[in-house]
C-alpha positions as CSV (number, residue, x, y, z in Angstrom):
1,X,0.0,0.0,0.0
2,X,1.3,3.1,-1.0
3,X,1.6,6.4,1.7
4,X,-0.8,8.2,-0.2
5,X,-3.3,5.1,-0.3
6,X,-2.7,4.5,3.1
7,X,-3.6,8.2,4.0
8,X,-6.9,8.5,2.5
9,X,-7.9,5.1,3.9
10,X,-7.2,6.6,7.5
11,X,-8.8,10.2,6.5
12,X,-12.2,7.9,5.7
13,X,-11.5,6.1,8.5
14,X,-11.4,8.9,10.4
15,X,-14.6,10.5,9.1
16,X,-16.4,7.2,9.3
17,X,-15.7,7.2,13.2
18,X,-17.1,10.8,13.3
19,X,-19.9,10.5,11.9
20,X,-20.7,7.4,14.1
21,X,-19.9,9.5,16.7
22,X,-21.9,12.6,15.6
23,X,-25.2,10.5,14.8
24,X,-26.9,10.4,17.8
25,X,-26.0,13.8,18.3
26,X,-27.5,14.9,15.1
27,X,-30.5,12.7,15.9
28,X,-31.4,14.4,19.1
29,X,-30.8,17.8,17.7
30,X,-33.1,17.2,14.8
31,X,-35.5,16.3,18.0
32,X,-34.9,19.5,19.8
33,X,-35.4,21.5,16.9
34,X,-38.8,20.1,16.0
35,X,-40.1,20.9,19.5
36,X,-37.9,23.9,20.1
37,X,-41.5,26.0,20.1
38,X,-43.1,23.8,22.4
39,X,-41.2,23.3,25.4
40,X,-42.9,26.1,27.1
41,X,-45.4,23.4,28.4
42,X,-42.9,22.2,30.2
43,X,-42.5,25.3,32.2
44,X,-46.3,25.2,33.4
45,X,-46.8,21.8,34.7
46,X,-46.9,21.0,37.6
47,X,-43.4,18.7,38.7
48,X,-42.5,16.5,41.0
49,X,-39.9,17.0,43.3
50,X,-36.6,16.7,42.0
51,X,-37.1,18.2,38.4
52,X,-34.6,20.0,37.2
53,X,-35.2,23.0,35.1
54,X,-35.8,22.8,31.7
55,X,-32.2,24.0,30.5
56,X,-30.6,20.5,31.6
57,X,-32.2,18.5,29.5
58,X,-30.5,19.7,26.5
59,X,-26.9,20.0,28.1
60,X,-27.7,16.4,29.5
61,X,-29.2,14.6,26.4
62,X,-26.2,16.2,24.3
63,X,-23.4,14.2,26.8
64,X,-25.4,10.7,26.4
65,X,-25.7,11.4,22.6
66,X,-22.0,11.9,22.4
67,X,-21.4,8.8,24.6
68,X,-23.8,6.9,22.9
69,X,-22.1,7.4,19.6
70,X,-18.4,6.2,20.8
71,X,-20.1,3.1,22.8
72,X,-21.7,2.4,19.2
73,X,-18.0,3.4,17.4
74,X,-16.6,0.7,20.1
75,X,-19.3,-2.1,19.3
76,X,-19.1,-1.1,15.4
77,X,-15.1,-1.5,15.5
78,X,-16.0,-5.5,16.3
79,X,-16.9,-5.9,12.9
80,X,-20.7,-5.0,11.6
81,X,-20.3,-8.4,9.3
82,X,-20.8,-10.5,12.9
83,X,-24.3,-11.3,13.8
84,X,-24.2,-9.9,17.3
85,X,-22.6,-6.8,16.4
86,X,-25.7,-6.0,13.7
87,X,-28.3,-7.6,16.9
88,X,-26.8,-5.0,18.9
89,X,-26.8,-2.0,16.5
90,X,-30.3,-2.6,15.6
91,X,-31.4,-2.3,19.3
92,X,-29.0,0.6,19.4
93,X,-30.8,2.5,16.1
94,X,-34.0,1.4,17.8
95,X,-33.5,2.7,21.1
96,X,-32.3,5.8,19.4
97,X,-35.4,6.4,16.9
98,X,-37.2,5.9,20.1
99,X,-35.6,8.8,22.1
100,X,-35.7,10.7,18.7
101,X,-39.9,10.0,19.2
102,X,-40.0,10.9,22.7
103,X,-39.9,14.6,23.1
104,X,-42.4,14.9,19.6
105,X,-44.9,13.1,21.6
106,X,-44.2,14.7,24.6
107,X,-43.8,18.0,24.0
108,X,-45.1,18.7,20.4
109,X,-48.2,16.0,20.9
110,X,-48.7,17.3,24.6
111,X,-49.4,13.5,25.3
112,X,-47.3,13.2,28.6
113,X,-49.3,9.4,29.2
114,X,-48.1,8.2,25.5
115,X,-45.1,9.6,25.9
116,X,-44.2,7.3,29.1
117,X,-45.3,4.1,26.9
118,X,-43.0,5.3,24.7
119,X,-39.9,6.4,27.3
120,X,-41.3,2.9,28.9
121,X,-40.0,1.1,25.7
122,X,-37.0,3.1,25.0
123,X,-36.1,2.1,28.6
124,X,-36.2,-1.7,27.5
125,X,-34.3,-1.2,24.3
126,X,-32.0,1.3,25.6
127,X,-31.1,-1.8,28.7
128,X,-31.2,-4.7,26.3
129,X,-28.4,-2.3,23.8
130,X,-26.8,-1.4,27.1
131,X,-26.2,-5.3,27.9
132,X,-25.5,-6.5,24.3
133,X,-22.9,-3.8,23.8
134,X,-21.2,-5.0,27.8
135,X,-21.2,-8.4,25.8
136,X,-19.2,-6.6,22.7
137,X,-17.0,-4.3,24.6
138,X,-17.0,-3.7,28.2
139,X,-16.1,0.0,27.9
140,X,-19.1,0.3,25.4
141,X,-21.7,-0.9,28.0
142,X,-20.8,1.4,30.4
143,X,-20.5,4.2,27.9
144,X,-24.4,3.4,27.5
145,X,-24.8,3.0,31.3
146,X,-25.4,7.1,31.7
147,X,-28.2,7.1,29.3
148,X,-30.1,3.9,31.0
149,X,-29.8,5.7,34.4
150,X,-31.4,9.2,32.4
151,X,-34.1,7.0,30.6
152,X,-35.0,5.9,34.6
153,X,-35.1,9.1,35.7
154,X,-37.1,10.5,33.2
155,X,-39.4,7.8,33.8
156,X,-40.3,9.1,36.8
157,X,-40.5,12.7,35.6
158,X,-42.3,11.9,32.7
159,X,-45.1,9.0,35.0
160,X,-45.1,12.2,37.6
161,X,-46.0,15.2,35.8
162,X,-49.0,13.0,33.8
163,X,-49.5,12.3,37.3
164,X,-49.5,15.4,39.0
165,X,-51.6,17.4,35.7
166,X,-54.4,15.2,35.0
């Protein structure tokens, strides 16, 4: 292989692992800007104790996107021709369409009920993707750990305030 080969093999290389990387992150920014104009009904529910404002959720969800995207560079660097590799990426995309769905139904469909059926099954995918990457890559698992532990807690937010404003 010649340098210059060799180079623009590790450029794509490179900009492969980015955009792995960025995905999630672009995924949950599309999400944010669809309901950018309605998170406002956030700020008149009624919460439960131990809600955070409404300016953590995007500095939060932005950390577990970017850690979400190395644990799925980790998992992907196993090879996405085996079989458990594309089992665990397809929980992965699903968890992730599912958090992608979340704040639309939440926010934009002001359906806080339906919206914890739905954070109830992201919670299941994003634990059963959490384990099968732990299987893949150690490091990977517990780079998904973070967004488990959010999904839980939102759970209780999101089952609280459908609670609390029925």
């Amino acid at each position: 292989m010649s340098a210059q080969t060799f180079q623009v093999f590790h450029v794509r290389k490179i900009i492969r692992s980015a955009l792995v990387i960025l995905f999630p992150l672009l995924v949950g920014a599309l999400s944010g800007w669809l309901t950018r104009n309605n998170t406002v009904f956030y700020q008149v529910l009624i919460k439960p104790p131990l809600a955070p404002p409404g300016f953590i959720f995007p500095i939060v969800w932005s950390v577990l996107y970017l850690l979400m995207g190395v644990a799925a560079l980790l998992v992907l660097r196993r090879g996405y021709n085996k079989p458990y590799v594309k089992d665990a990426m397809h929980f992965f995309v699903i968890q992730l369409a599912l958090n992608f769905l979340w704040p639309i139904v939440f926010f934009n469909l002001r359906a806080p009920l339906f919206a914890f059926l739905v954070l109830l099954t992201m919670w299941l995918f994003v634990g059963i993707c959490t384990a099968k990457f732990y299987r893949i890559n150690h490091t990977a698992g517990w780079l998904m750990l973070p967004t488990w532990l959010w999904t839980t807690f939102a759970g209780y937010l999101n089952l609280s305030i459908w609670l609390l404003n029925r």
